[in-house]
C-alpha positions as CSV (number, residue, x, y, z in Angstrom):
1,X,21.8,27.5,-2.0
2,X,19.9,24.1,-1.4
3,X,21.1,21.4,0.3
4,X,21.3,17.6,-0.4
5,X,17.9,17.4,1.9
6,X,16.2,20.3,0.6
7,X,16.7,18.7,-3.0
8,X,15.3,15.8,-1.8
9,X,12.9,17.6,-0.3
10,X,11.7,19.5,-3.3
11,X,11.8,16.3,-5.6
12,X,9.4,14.6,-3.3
13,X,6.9,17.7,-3.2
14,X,6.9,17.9,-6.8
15,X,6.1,14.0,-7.4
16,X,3.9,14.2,-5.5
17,X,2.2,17.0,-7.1
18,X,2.6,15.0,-10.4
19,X,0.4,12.1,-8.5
20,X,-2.4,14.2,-7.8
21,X,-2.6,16.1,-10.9
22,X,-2.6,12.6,-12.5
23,X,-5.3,11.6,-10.4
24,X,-7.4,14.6,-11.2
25,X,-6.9,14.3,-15.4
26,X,-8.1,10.6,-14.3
27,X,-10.7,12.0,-12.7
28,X,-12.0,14.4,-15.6
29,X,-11.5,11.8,-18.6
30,X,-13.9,9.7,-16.0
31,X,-16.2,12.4,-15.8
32,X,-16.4,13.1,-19.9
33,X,-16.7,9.6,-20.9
34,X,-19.1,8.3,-18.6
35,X,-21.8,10.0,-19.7
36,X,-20.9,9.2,-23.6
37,X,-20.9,5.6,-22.8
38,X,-24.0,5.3,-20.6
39,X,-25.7,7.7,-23.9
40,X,-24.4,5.2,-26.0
41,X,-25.5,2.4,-24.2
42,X,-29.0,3.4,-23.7
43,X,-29.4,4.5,-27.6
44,X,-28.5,1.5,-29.1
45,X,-28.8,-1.2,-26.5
46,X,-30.8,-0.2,-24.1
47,X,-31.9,-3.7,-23.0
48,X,-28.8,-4.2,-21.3
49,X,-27.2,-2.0,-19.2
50,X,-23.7,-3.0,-19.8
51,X,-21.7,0.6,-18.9
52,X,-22.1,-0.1,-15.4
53,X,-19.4,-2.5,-16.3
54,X,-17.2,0.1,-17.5
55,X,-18.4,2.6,-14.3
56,X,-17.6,-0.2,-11.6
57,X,-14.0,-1.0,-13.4
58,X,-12.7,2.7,-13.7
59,X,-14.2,3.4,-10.7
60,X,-12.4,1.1,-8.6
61,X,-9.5,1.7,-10.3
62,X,-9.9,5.6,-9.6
63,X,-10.6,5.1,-5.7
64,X,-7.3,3.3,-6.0
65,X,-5.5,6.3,-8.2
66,X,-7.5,8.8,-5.3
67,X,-5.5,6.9,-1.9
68,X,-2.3,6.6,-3.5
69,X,-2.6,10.1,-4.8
70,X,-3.5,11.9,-1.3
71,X,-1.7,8.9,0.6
72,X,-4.8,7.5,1.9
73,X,-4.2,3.3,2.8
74,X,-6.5,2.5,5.6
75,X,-5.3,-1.1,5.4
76,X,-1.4,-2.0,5.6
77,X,-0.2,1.4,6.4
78,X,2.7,2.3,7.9
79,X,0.9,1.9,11.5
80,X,0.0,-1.9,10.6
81,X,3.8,-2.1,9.4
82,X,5.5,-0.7,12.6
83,X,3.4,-3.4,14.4
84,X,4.1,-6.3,12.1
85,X,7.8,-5.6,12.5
86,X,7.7,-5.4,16.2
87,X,6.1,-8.8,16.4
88,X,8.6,-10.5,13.8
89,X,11.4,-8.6,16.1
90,X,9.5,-10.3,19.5
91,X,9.5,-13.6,18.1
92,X,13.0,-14.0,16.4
93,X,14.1,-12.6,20.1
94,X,11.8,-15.1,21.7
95,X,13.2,-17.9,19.5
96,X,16.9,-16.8,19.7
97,X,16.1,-16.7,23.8
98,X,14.9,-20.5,23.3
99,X,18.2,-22.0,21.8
100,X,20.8,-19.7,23.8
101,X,18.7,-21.2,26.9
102,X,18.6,-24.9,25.3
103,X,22.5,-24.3,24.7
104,X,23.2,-23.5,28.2
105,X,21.1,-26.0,29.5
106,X,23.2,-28.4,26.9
107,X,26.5,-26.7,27.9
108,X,25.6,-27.4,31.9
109,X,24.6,-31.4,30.9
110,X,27.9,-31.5,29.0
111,X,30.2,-29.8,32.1
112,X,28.5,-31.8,35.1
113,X,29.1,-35.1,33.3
114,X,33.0,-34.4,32.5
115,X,33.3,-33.6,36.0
């Protein structure tokens, strides 16, 4: 019998199996139409190379496909998030330090003069 976690578990093993198999029928369909279009290109147009176009636009977007498939972010991962969040928590505890000190600085003014 599974648990609630092991469910969980399971269904996030098998998405992500679901990713990379996308990735790789992606991958394939780039593979097979490549070559038609660049055979294309150079039989009928071959002054201008224009399936370089269509090479740099899938490509990129299958580099993309590829790091979100094997979880692969260099930039913004969870590393560069752990350290943004610290430093949003250090300066809303820096500012909150500020007015509690203005406060009590206020609070002090305001009890010396009544006295």
């Amino acid at each position: 019998m599974e648990t609630g976690f092991e469910k969980k578990e399971r269904e996030r093993i098998r998405k992500r199996v679901k990713e990379i198999r996308s990735f790789y029928i992606n991958l394939s369909a780039y593979c097979i139409v490549m070559p038609i279009l660049i055979i294309i290109n150079v039989t009928f147009t071959p002054e201008f190379y224009w399936f370089f176009f269509s090479m740099a636009g899938w490509g990129i977007g299958l580099l993309f496909h590829a790091m979100a498939a094997f979880n692969f972010v260099p930039f913004l991962n969870k590393d560069w998030e752990e350290r943004k969040l610290q430093q949003f928590m250090d300066e809303d505890r820096r500012a909150r330090e500020k007015f509690i000190d203005k406060d009590k600085a206020a609070q002090t003014q305001l009890n010396q003069t009544t006295h």
